[in-house]
KEKE-3310 file (N, C-alpha, C; in steps of 0.2 Angstrom, whole numbers, plus 5000, padded with zeros to 4 digits):
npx = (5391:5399:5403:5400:5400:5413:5418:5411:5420:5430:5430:5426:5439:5447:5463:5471:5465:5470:5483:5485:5493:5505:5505:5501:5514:5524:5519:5519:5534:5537:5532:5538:5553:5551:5545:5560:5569:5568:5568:5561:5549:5537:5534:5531:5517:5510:5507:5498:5482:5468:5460:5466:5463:5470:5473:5478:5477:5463:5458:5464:5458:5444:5441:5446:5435:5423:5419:5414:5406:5396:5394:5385:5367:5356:5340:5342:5346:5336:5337:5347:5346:5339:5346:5349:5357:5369:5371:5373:5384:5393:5395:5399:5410:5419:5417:5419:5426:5436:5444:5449:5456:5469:5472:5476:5487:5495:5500:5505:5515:5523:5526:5537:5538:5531:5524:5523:5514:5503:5500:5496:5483:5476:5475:5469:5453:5449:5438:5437:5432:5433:5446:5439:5428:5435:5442:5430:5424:5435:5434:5423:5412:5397:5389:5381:5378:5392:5389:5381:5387:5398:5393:5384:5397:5404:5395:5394:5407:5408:5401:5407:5421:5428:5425:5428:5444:5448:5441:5451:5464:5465:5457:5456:5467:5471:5464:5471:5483:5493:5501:5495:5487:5479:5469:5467:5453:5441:5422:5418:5428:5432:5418:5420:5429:5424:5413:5418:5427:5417:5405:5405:5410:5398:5387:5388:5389:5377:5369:5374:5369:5355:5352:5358:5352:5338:5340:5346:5343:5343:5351:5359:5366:5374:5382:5387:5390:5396:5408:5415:5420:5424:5438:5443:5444:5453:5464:5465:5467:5480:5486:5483:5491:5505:5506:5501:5514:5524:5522:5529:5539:5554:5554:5552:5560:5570:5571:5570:5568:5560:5550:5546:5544:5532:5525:5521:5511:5502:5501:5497:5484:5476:5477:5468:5457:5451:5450:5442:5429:5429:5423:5415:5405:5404:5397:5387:5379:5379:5382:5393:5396:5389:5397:5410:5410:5408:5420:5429:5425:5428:5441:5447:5455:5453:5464:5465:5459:5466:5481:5477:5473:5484:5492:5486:5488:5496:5508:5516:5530:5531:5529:5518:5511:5519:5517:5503:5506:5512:5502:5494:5504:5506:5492:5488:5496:5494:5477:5475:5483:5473:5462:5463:5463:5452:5445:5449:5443:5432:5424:5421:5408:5397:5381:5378:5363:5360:5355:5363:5372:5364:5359:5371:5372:5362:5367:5377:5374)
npy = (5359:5370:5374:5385:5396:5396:5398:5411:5418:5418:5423:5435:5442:5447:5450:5463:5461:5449:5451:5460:5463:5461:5475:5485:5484:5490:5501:5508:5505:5515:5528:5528:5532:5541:5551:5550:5552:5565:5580:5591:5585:5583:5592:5600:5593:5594:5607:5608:5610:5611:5618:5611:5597:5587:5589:5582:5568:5567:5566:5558:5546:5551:5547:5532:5527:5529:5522:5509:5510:5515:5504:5500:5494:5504:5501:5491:5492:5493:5480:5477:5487:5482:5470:5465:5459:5461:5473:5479:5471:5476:5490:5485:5480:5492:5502:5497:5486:5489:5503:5500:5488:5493:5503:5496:5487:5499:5505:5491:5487:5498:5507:5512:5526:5538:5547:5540:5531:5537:5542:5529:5527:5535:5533:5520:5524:5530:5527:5516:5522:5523:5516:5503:5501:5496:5485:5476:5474:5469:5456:5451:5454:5459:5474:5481:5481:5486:5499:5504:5500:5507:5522:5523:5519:5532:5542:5541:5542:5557:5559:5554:5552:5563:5563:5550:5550:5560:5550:5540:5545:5553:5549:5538:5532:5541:5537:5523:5525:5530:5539:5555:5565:5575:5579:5587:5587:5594:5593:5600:5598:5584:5580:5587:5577:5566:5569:5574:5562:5552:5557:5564:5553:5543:5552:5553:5540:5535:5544:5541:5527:5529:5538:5533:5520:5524:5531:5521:5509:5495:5484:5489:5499:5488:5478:5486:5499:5498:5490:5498:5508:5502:5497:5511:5510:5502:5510:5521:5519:5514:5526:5536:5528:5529:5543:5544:5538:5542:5556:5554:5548:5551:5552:5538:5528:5534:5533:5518:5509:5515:5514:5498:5495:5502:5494:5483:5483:5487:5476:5467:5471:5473:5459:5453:5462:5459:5445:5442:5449:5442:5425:5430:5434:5422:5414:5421:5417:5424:5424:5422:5435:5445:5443:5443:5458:5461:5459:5464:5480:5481:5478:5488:5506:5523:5531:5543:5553:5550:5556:5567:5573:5570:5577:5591:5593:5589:5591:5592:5585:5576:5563:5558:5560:5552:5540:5540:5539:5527:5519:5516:5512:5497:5492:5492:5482:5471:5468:5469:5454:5448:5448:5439:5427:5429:5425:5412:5405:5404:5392:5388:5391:5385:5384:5399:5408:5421:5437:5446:5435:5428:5439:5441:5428:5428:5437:5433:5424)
npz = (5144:5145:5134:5126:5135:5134:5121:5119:5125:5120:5105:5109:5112:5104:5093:5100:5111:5117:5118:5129:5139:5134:5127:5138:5146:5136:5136:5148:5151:5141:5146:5158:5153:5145:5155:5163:5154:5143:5145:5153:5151:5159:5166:5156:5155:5168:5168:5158:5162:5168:5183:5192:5186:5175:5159:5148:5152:5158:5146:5138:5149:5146:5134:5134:5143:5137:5125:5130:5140:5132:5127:5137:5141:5145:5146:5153:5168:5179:5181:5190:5196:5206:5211:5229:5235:5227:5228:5240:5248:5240:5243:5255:5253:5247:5257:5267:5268:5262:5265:5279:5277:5268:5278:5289:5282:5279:5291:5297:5290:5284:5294:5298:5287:5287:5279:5265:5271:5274:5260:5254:5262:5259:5247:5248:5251:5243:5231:5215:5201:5188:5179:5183:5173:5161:5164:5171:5158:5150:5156:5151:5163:5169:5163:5164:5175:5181:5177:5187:5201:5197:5197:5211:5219:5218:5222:5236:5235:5234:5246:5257:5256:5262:5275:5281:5277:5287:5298:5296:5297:5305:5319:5321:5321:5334:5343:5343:5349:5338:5327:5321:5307:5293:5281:5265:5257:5249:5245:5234:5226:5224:5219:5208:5202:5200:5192:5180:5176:5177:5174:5161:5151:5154:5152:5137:5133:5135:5127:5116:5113:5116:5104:5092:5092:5091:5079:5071:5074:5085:5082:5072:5080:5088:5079:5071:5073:5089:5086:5079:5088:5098:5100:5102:5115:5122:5115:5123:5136:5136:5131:5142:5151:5147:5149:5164:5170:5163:5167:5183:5180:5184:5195:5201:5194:5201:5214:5217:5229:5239:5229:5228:5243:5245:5234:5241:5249:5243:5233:5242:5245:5234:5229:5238:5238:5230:5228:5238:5235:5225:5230:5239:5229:5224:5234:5238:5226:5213:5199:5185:5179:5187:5198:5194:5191:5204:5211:5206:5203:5218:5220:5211:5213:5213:5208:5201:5207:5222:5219:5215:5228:5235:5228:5231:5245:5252:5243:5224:5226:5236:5248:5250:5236:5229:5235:5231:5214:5212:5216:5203:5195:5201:5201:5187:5183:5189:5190:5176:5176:5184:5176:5166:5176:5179:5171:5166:5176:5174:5169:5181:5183:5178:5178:5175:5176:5177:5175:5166:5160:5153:5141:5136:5130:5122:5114:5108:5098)
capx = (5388:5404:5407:5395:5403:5421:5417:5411:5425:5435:5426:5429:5446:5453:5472:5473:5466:5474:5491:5485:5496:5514:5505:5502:5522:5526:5517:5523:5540:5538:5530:5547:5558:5549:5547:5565:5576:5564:5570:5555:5542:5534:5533:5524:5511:5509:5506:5491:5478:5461:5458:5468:5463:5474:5469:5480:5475:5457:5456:5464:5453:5437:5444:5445:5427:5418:5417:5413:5400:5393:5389:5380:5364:5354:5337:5342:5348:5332:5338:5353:5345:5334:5348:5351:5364:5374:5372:5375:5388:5398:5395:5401:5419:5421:5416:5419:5432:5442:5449:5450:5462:5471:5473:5478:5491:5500:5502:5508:5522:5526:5525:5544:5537:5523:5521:5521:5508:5496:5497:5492:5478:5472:5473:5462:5449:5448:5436:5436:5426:5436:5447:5439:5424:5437:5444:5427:5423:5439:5433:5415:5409:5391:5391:5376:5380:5398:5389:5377:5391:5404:5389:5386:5403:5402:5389:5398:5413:5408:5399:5412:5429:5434:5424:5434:5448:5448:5443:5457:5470:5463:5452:5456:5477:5472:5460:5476:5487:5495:5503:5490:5488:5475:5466:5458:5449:5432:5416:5418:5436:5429:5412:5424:5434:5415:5408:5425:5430:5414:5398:5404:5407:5395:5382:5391:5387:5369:5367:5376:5364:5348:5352:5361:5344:5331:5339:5348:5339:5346:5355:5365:5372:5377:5383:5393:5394:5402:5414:5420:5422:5426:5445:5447:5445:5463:5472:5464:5470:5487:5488:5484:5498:5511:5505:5503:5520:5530:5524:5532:5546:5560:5553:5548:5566:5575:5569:5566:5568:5553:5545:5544:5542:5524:5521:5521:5505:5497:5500:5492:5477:5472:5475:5465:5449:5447:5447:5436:5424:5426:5424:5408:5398:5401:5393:5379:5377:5376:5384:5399:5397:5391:5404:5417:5408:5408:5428:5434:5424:5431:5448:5451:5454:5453:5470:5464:5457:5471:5486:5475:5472:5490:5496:5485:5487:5507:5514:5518:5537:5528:5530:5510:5509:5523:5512:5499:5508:5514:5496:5492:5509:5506:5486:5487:5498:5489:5473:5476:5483:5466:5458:5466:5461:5445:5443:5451:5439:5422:5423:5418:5401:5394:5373:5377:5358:5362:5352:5370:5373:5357:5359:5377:5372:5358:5370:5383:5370)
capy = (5365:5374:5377:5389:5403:5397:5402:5417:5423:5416:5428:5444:5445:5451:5451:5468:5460:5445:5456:5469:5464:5468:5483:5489:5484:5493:5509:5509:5506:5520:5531:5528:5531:5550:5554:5549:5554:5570:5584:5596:5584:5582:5600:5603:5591:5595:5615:5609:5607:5617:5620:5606:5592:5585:5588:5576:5562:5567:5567:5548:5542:5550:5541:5527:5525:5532:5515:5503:5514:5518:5497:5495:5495:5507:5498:5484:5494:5489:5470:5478:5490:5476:5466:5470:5456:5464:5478:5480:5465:5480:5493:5484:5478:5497:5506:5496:5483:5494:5508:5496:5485:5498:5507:5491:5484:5502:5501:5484:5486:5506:5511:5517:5530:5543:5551:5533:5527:5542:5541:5521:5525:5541:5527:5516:5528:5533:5519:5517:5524:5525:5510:5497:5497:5494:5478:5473:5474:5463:5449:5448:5456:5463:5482:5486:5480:5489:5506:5503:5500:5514:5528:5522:5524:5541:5547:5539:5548:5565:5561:5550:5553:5569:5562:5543:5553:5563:5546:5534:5548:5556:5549:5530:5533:5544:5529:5517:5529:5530:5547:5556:5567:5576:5578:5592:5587:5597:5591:5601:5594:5576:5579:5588:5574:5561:5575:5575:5556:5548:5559:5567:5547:5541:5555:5553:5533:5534:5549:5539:5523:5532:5542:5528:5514:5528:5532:5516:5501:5491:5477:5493:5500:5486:5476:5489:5505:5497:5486:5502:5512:5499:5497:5517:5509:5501:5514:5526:5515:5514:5534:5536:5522:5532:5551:5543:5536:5550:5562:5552:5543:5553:5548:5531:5527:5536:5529:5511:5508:5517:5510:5492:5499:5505:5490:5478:5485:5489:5471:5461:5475:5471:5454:5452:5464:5455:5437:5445:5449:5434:5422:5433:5432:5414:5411:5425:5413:5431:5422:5424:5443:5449:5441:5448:5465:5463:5459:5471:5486:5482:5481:5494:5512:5529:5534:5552:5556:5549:5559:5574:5574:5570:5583:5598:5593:5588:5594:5586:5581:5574:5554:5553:5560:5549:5534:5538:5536:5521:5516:5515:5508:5491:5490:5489:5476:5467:5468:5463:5448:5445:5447:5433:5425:5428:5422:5405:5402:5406:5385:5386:5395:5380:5385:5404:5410:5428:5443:5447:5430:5427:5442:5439:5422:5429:5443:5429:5418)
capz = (5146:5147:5128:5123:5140:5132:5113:5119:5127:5114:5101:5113:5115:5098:5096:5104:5120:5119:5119:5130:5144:5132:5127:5143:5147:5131:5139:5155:5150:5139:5148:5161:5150:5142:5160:5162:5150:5139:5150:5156:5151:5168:5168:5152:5157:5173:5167:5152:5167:5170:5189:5194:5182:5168:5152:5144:5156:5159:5139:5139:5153:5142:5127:5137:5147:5131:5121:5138:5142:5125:5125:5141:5139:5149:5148:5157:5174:5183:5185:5195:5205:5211:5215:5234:5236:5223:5229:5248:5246:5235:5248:5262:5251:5246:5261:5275:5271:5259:5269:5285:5276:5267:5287:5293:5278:5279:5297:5296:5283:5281:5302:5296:5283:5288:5272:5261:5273:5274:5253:5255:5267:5254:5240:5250:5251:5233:5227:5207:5195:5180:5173:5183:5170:5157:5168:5169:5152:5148:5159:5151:5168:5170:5161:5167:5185:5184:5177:5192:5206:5198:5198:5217:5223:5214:5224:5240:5237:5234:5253:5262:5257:5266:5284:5281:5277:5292:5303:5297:5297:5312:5322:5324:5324:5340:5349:5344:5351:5331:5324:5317:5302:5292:5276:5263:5251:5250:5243:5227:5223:5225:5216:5202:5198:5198:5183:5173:5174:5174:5171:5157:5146:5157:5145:5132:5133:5137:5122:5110:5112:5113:5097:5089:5091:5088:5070:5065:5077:5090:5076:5069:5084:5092:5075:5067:5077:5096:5083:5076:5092:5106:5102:5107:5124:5124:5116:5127:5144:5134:5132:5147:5156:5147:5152:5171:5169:5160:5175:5188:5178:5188:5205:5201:5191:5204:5220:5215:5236:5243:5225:5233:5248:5243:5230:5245:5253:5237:5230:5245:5244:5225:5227:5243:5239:5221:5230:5242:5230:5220:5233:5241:5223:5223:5240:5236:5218:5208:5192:5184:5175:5192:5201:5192:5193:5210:5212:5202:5206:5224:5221:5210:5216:5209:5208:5201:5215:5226:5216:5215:5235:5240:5228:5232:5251:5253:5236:5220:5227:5242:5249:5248:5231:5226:5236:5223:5210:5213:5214:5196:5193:5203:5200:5181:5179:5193:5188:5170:5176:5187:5171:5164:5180:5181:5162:5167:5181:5171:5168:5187:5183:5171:5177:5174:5175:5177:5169:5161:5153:5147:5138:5131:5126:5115:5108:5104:5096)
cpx = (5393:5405:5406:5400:5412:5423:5415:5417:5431:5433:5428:5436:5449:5460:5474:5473:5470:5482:5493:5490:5505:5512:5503:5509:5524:5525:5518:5529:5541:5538:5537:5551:5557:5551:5554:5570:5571:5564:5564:5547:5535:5531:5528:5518:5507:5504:5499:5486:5475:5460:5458:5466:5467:5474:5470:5478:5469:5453:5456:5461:5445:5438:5443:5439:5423:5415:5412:5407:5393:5389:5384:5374:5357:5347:5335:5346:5344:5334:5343:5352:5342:5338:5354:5356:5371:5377:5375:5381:5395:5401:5401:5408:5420:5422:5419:5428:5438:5446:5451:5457:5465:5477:5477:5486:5496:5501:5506:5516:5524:5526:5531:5543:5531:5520:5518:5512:5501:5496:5492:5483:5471:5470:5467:5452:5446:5446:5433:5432:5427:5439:5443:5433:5428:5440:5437:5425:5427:5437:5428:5411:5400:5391:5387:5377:5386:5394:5383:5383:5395:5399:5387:5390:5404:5401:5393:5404:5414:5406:5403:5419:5432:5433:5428:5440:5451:5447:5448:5463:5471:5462:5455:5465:5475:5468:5468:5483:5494:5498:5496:5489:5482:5475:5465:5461:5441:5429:5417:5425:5434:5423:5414:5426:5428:5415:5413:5425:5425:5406:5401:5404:5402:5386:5383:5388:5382:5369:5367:5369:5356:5345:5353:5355:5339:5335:5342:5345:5345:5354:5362:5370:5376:5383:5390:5395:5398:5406:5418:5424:5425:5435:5449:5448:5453:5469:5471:5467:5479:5490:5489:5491:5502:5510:5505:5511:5525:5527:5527:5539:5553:5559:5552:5557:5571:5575:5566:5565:5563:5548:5543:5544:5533:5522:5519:5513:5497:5496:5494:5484:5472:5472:5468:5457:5447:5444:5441:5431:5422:5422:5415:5401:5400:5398:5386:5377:5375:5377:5392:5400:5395:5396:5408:5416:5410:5417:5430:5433:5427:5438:5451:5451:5454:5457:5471:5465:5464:5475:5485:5474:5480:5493:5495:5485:5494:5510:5517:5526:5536:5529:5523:5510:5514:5519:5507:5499:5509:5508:5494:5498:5509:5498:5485:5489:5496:5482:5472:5476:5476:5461:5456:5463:5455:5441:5445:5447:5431:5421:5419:5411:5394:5387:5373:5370:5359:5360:5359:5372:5370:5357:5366:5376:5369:5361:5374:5380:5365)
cpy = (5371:5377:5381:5395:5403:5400:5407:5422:5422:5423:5434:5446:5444:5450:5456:5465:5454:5446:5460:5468:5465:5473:5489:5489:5489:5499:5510:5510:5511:5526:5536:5534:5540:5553:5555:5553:5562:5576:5589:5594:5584:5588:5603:5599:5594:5605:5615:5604:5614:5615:5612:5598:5592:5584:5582:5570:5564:5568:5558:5544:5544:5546:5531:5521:5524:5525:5509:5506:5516:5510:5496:5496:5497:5504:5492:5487:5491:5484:5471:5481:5486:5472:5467:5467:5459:5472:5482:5477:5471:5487:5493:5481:5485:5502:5505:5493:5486:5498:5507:5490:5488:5501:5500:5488:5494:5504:5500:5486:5493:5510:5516:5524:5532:5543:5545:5529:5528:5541:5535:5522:5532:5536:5524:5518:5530:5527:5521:5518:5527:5516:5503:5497:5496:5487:5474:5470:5466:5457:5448:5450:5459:5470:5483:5487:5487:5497:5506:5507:5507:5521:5529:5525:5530:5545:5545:5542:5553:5565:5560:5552:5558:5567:5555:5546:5556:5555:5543:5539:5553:5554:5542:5529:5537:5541:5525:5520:5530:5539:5548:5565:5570:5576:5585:5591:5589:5592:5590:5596:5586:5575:5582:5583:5566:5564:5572:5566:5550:5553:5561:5559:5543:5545:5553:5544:5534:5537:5544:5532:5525:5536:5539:5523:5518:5528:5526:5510:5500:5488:5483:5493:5496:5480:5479:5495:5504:5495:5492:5508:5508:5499:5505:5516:5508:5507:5521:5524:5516:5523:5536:5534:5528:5540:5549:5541:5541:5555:5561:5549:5544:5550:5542:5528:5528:5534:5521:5506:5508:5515:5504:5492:5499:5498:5484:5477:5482:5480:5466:5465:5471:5465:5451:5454:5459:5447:5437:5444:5445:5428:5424:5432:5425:5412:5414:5419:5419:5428:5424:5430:5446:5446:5442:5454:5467:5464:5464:5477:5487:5481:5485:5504:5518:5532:5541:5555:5558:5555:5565:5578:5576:5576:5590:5597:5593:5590:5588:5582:5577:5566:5552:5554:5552:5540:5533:5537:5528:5515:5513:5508:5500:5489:5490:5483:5471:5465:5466:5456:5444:5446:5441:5426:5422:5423:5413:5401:5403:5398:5386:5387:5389:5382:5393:5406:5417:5433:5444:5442:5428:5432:5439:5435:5424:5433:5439:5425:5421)
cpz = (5146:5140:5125:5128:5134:5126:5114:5121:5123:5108:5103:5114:5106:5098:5102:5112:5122:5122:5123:5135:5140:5129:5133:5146:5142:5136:5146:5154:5147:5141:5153:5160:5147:5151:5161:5162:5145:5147:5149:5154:5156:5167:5163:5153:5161:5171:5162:5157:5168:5177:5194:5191:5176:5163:5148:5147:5156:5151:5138:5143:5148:5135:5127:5139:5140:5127:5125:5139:5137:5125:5131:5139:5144:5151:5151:5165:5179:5186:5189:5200:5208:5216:5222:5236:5233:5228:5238:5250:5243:5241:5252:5261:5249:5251:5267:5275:5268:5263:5272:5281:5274:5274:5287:5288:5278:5283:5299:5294:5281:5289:5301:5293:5284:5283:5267:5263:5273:5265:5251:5257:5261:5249:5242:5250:5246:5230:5218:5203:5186:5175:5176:5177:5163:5160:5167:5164:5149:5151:5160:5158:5164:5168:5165:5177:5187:5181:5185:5198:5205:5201:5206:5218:5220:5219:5231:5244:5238:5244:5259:5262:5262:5274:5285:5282:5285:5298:5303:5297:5301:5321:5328:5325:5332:5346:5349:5347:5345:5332:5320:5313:5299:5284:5272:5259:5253:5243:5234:5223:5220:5218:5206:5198:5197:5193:5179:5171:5173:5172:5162:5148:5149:5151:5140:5128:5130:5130:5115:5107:5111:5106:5092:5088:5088:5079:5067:5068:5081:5086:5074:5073:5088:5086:5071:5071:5083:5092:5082:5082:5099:5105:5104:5115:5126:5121:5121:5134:5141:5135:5138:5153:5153:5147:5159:5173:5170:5167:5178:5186:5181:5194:5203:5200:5197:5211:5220:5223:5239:5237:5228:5240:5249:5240:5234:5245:5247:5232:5233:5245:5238:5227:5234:5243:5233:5224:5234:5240:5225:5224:5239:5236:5223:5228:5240:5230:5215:5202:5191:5183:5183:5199:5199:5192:5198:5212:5210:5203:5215:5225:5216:5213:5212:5209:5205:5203:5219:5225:5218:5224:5237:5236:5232:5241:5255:5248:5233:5223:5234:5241:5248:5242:5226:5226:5230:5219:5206:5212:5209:5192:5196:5201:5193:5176:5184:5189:5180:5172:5179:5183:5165:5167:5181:5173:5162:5170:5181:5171:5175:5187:5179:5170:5177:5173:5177:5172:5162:5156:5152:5141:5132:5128:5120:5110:5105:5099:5089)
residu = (UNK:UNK:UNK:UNK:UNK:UNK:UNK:UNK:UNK:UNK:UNK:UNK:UNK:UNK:UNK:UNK:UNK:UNK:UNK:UNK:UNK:UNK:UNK:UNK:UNK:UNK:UNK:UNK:UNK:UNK:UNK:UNK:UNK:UNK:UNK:UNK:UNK:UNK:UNK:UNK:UNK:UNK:UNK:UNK:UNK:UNK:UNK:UNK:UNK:UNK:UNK:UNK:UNK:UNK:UNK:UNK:UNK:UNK:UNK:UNK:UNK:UNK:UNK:UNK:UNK:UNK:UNK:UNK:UNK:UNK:UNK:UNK:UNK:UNK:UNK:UNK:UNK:UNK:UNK:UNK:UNK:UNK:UNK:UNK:UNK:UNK:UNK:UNK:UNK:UNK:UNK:UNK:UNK:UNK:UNK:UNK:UNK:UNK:UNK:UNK:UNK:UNK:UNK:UNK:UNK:UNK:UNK:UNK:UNK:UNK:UNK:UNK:UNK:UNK:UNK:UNK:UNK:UNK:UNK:UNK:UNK:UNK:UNK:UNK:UNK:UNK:UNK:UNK:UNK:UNK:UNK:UNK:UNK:UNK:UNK:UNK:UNK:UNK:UNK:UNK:UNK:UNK:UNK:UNK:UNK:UNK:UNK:UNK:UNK:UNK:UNK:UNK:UNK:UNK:UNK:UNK:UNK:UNK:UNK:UNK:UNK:UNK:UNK:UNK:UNK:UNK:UNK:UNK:UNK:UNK:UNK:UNK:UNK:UNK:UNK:UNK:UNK:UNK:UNK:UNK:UNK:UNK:UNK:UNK:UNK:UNK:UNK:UNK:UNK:UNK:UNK:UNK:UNK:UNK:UNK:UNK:UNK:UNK:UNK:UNK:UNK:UNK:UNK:UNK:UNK:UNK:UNK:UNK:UNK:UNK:UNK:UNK:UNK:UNK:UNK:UNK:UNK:UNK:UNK:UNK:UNK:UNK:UNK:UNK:UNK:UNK:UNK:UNK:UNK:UNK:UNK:UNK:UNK:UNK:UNK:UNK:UNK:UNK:UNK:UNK:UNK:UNK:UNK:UNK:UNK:UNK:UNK:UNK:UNK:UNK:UNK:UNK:UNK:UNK:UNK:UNK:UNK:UNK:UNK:UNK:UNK:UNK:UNK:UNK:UNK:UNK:UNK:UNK:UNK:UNK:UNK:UNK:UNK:UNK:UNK:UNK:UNK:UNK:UNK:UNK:UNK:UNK:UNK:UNK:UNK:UNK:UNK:UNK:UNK:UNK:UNK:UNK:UNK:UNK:UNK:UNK:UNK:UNK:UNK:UNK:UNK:UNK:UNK:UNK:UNK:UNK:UNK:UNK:UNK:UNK:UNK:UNK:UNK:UNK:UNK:UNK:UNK:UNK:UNK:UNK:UNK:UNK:UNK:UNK:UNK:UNK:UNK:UNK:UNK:UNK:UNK:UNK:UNK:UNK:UNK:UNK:UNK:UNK:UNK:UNK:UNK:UNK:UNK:UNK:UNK:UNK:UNK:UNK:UNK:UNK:UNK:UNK:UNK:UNK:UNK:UNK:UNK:UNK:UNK:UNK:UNK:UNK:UNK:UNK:UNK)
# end
């Protein structure tokens, strides 16, 4: 029963993927190393940005999303908005238990450092809507589920982040009798960084397949145009690693202290919301593909956002902005390996009856 899920995932992982976790070491150490030692780089990056967005990163995250997005396939959304397990299940690990552990784990283990903490608890907040649908992706997850869930927290965030924000760094430190601290991020700032990092490959997806089937058929575009456009995904997340990297590589490099400091939190977070979310779709019976949708959209964060908040609120030389960095830097090489993870413990699935892998069966077959 098992051989047919195992051959598929065999098929889908190309060398690149098989690799990807020393090509993401590569780009990270690289990254480092520009930041580093490449005197004033930081600085010219930092300065090729339109109205607080980074061109050179919000160029490598659309490079990135554009392929992953460009496969799901839009006529199959319905089987996801229906499914209200899926759905509210995702909610309540993004909305509720996210932030609340986050608050709770930077607390715990940073009470010593303000600034680090309030960065953590910004982090917490910032729920993902960019790399995890490339994680997905790599662990045979659900497309349509995770374009489903990300557009969700999308819509979520533009509404929630700044009044969360203001409770967990308000509200609820001044019920526990905590330090308390504030927040600005307005509407627009929020709903800004929604449009750029996922509306605009989010069109871009949808456009490509309804223009792509109307003129060449379904067989085409899925046969020979994703084969030719899907590995811009990885060098897109690579670009990316090392443009987030190199801007921070002096601080990161030079304070390796308050670095493990921060990766503490941030470690038991990722590993804590993924198992969550693993362990929640196996008790719902959602299937393997949305059981790893669900994990994954719930532990990864929007470290965009985060970065983009702690700078314009504390300044890029800031301990939160420093926190958000940091963010990226432990949740890439995490999350890879719970890729890994999740791809070893598909044998568990063996009656997969899931809209999702009934689909991929017939597209492998």
């Amino acid at each position: 029963m098992t051989g047919a899920p195992e051959t598929s995932v065999a098929r889908r992982l190309s060398t690149l993927d098989r690799l990807l976790p020393i090509w993401i070491g590569v780009a990270m150490v690289a990254g480092l190393l520009l930041g580093r030692f490449v005197p004033g780089l930081n600085t010219v990056l930092e300065a090729i940005e339109v109205d607080g967005i980074s061109l050179p990163i919000a160029l490598g995250l659309l490079i990135m999303m554009y392929p992953v997005l460009a496969k799901v396939r839009y006529d199959r959304l319905d089987a996801v908005t229906g499914d209200r397990r899926l759905l509210i299940s995702s909610l309540v690990l993004n909305w509720v238990l996210g932030p609340a552990l986050m608050f709770a784990l930077a607390w715990l283990l940073l009470p010593d450092l303000p600034e680090y903490r309030t960065g953590l608890i910004i982090v917490g907040l910032a729920r993902c809507i960019a790399m995890v649908i490339i994680w997905n992706d790599l662990a045979c997850g659900d497309r349509e589920a995770a374009a489903v869930l990300v557009a969700i927290n999308s819509l979520f965030q533009v509404v929630m982040f700044a009044a969360l924000g203001w409770f967990y760094l308000s509200v609820l430190p001044g019920w526990l009798g905590l330090e308390q601290t504030s927040i600005d991020a307005s509407p627009w700032q929020i709903a800004k960084s929604v449009l750029v990092f996922l509306g605009i490959p989010l069109l871009a997806g949808y456009l490509s397949r309804r223009i792509g089937e109307r003129a060449r058929g379904r067989d085409w575009y899925e046969d020979e145009f994703l084969p030719r456009v899907g590995p811009w995904a990885l060098y897109g997340l690579l670009f990316t690693i090392v443009l987030l990297f190199a801007l921070q590589g002096e601080q990161i490099t030079s304070r390796p202290g308050d670095v493990a400091r921060i990766a503490l939190p941030l470690l038991i977070y990722f590993a804590v919301m993924w198992a969550g979310g693993y362990l929640l779709g196996r008790a719902l019976r959602l299937g393997y593909a949305r059981t790893t949708t669900l994990a994954f959209t719930a532990a990864g964060n929007n470290f965009e956002l985060a970065i983009a908040v702690a700078i314009g609120t504390y300044g890029a030389t800031s301990g939160q902005a420093l926190a958000g960095v940091v963010g990226p830097l432990i949740e890439v090489p995490v999350l890879v390996a719970l890729v890994y993870v999740s791809l070893a413990l598909r044998s568990r699935f063996p009656s997969d009856t899931s809209p999702a892998a009934r689909v991929e069966r017939s597209a492998s077959s």
